[in-house]
N, C-alpha and C positions, 0 to 999 in steps of 0.2 A: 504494500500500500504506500502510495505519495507522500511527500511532507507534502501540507497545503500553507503556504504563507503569502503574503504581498509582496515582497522584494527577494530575488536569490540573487546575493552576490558571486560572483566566480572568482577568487584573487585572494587574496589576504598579506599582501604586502600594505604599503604607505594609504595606497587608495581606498584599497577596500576595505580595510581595518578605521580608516576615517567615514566611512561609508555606513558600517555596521554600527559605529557609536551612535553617530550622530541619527542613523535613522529610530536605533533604541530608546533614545533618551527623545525623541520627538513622538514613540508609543508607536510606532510602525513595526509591522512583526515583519520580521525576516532571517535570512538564512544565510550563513558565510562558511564559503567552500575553501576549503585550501589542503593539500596535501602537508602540511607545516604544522604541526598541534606547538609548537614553538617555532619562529620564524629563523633560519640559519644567517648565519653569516654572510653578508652578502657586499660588494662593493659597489655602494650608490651613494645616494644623500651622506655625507659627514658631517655639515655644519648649516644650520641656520644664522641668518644675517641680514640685515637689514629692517630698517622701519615698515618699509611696504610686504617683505616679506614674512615677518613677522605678525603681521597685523590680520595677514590672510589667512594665516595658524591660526590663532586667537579667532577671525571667524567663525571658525569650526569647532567651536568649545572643546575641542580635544590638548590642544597647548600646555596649558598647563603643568598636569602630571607628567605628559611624554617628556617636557622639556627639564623636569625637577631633575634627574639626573644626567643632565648636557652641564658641560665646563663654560659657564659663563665666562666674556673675555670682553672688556671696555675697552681697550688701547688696542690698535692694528697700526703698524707703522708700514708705510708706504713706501718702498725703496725699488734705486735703479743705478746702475752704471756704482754700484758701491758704494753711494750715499744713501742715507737717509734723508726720504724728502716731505717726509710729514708725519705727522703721529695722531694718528687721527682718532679720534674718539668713536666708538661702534659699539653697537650692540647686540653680539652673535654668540650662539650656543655649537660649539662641537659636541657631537657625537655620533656612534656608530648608527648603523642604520636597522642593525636587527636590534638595537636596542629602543631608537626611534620607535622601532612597528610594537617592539613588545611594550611599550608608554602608553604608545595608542590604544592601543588590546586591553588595555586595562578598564578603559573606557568605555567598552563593549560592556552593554548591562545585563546580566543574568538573561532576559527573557530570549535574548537572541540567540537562538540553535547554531551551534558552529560545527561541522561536521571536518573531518578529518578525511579528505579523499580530495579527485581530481574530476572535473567535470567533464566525460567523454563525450558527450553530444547534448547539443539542445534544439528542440524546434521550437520556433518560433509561432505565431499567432496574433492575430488580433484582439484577442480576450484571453488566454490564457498561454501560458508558457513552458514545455516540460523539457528537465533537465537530469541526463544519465548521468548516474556515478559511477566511478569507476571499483565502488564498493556494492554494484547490482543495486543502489539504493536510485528513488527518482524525487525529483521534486518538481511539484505545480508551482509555479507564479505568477503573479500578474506581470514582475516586469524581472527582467534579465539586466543585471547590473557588472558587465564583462570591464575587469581590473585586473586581469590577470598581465600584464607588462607587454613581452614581448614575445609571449607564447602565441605560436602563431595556429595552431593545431585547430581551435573551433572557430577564427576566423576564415579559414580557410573551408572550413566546414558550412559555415553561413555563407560564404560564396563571397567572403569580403576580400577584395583587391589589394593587397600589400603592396608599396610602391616605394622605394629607395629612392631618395630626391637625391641624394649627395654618402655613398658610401663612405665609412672611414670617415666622416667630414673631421674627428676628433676624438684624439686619443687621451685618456686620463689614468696619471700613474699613482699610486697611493704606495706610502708606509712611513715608517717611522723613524724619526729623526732625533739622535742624540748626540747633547757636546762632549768631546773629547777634552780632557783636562782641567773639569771645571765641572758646578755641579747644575748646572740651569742657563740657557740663553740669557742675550739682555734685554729680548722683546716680549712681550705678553702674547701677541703674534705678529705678524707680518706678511704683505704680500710682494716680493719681490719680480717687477716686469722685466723684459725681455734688454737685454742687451743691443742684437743685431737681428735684423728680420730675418735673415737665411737660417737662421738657429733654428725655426719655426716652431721656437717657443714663446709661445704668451706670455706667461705668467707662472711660478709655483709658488702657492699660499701655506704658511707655517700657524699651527693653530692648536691649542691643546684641547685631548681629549684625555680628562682625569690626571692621571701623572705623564702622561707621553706628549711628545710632540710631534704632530701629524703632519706629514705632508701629501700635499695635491699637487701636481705635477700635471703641467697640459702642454699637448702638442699637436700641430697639424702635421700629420704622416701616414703615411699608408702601414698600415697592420705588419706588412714586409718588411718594411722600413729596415735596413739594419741597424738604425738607433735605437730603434726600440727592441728589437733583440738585444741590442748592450745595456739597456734603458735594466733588463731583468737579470743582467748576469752581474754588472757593475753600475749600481745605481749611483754611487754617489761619485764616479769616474765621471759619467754621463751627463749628473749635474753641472759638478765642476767645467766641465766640455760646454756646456751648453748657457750656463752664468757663470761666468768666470769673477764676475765683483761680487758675488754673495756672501764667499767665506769672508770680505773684508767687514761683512756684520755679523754673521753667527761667528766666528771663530772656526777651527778645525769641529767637525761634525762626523758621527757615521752612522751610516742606511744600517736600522736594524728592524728585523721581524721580516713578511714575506712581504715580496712586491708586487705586487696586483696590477695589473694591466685590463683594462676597459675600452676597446673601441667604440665609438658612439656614432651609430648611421643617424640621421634625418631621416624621417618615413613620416610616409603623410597613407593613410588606409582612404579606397571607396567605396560606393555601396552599401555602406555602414546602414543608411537612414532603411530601419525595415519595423514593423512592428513590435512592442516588447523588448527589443532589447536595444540599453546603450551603451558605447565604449567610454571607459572616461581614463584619464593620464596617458600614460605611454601606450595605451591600448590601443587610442585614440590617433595619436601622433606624439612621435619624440621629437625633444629639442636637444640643443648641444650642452654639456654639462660643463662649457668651459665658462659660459654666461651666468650659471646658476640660476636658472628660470624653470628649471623641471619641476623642483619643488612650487614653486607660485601657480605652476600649471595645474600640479593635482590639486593643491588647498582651494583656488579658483573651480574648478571642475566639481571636485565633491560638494564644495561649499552651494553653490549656484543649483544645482543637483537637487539635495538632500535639503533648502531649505526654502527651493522658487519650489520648482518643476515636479517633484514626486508627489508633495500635499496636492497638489493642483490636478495631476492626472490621477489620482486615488479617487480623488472627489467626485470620478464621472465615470460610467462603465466604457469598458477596453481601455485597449492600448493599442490603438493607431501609430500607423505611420507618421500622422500630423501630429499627434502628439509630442512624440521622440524629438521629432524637426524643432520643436520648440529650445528642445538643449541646444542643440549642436546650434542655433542662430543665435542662441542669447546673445545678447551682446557684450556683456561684460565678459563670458568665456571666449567670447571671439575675439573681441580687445584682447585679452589674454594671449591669444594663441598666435597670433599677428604680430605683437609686440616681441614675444619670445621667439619668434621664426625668425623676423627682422636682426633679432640681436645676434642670433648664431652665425647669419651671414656677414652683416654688419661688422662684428668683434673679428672675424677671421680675413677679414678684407685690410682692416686697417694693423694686424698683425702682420701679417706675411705679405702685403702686395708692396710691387715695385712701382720707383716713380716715383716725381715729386711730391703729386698731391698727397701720397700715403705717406712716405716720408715726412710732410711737414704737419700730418695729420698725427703723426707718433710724439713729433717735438712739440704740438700742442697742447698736446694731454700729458706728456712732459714738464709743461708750464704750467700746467692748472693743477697738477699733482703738488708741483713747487710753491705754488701762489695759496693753495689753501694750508702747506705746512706753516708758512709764513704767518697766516691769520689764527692758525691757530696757535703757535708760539706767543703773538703778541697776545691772543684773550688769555692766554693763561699766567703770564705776566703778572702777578702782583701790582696793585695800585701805587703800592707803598716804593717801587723800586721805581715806577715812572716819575713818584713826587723827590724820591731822593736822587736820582738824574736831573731830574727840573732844577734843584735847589743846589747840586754839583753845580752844573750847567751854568746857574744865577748866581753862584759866589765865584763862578770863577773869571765872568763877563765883568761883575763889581769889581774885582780885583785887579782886573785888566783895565779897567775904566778908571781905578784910585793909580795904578800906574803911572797911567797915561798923562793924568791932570800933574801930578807929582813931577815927572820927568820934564811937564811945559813950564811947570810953577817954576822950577829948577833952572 
């Protein structure tokens, strides 16, 4: 016999686990699939950051406890060519990303059935939904809520068209970073930019999670690349090759624990719009992880979801295809999805292209990196150090002024 519920999710990563709280604690019965009864290790999300991106967390009333065990970090210093060029004040959370899901899981209220299996097929309908398990178990719903990432097995199944916009567009290295001869950096974290475009490195940001210091590593290269084969044999050879002014702010450093390699396609899915079921995050479409927009996509995506669009088609019998259309047009997901499409090409354009315009497009953000350490140096300035400069300043202009009259009187 069926489960019978309102919502089956298929996924239980970031999405779907924000998916299932938030539809619990709104009193929506539903059901979350994942082969995971604890979510594993996995290299995605490390750190939340940002005002705007934090706020889209906090959206989704799940923030809070996921975030209670992330290393809070105010100070990120801004560095390039082996300077430090601002110290900028932030407000971002590292942490792991199965520890992320398991915050969020917490959040999941009792009434929500969480089954332990993988979803082998689902047909779709206009009024109801049924969904195989790969435990012989089935489930009826009204709506099919597909978070499963980049498992491609039931979209392919629903006849949906997988499309690689930009393979490889970017590659992301993660592990961990410790000083040699010493017992802690001098930064709380940091994100050091690109030295030379040909490097065709962006950026790697230094960040603690608990006692470690994490780093992210991003590169535009092909999979083959043979830097990124040395990227996992000699990683901090690699760095050093690749920033060579970095050790002039950490000190001597070495790569420890495993190093993890992530290529990250662009893919955009069609055919999606069908009755009952929607895709939401990377289900949907991925962006590039070097922007850090993946996470604003799914908090946007669930949020929008879970607190426009599901009260609303609950309210009325089926689930049309008109219905569904209603997500995927919103506009704030579509803004969303626009904005972080734009950035992944955008970011990778003024990284690695050739030419003047990109060139002086590098030494502008150059300047603006520089211009805002500048302003933030002088707000943190004590009052008391501008009035006792002024009053240097003022005794020593009078001094030179009793001189002066002195030496005519004379």
């Amino acid at each position: 016999m069926p489960h019978y519920t309102d919502i089956a999710i298929i996924g239980g990563g970031l999405a779907g686990s924000i998916t299932a709280a938030m539809l619990g604690r709104a009193g929506i019965a539903a059901i979350l699939v994942d082969p995971h009864a604890v979510y594993p290790p996995d290299f995605r999300i490390e750190k939340i950051s940002g005002v705007e991106q934090i706020a889209r967390f906090r959206r989704t009333g799940t923030a809070d406890k996921a975030l209670r065990g992330a290393t809070l970090t105010a100070e990120n210093w801004i560095a390039r060519f082996g300077y430090v060029l601002d110290k900028a004040p932030v407000h971002q959370y590292g942490i792991r990303y199965d520890a992320l899901v398991a915050g969020v899981r917490e959040e999941i209220p009792a009434p929500i059935l969480r089954i332990v299996a993988k979803a082998t097929a689902i047909t779709p309908g206009d009024d109801r939904q049924s969904v195989v398990l790969s435990t012989g178990e089935s489930i009826s719903a009204r709506l099919v809520v597909l978070a499963n990432g980049l498992n491609v097995g039931l979209r392919h199944q629903l006849g949906i068209t997988r499309t690689i916009t930009s393979p490889a567009h970017s590659i992301s290295v993660g592990f961990d970073l410790e000083p040699v001869g010493r017992p802690a950096f001098p930064f709380p974290a940091m994100t050091y930019f690109q030295e030379r475009a040909n490097a065709r490195v962006p950026y790697v940001t230094l960040f603690p999670i608990g006692e470690r210091m994490r780093a992210n590593l991003f590169a535009y290269r092909e999979v083959d690349d043979p830097c990124v084969r040395a990227v996992r044999r000699s990683p901090a050879e690699t760095l050093d090759a690749a920033l060579p002014g970095l050790k002039r702010i950490t000190g001597a450093y070495a790569v420890t624990g495993e190093v993890k390699v992530r290529p990250a396609d662009l893919i955009v899915n069609s055919g999606q719009r069908m009755p009952g079921v929607v895709l939401v995050g990377d289900a949907f479409c991925t962006t590039c992880p070097v922007t850090g927009t993946g996470s604003d996509k799914v908090f946007t995506d669930v949020e929008r979801l879970c607190n426009v669009h599901i009260p609303r088609w609950l309210a009325t019998d089926g689930m049309s295809e008109g219905k569904i259309a209603a997500f995927y047009d919103d506009p704030v997901k579509a803004a969303c999805d626009a904005w972080s499409l734009d950035k992944a090409w955008r970011f990778r354009d003024v990284s690695i292209g050739s030419g003047p315009y990109w060139l002086a497009q590098r030494w502008a953000r150059f300047a603006v990196s520089l211009g805002r350490g500048v302003r933030h140096r002088l707000a943190s300035t004590p009052l008391h150090a501008y009035s006792s400069s002024s009053s240097s300043s003022s005794s020593s202009r009078s001094s030179s002024s009793s001189s002066s009259s002195l030496s005519s009187s004379t």
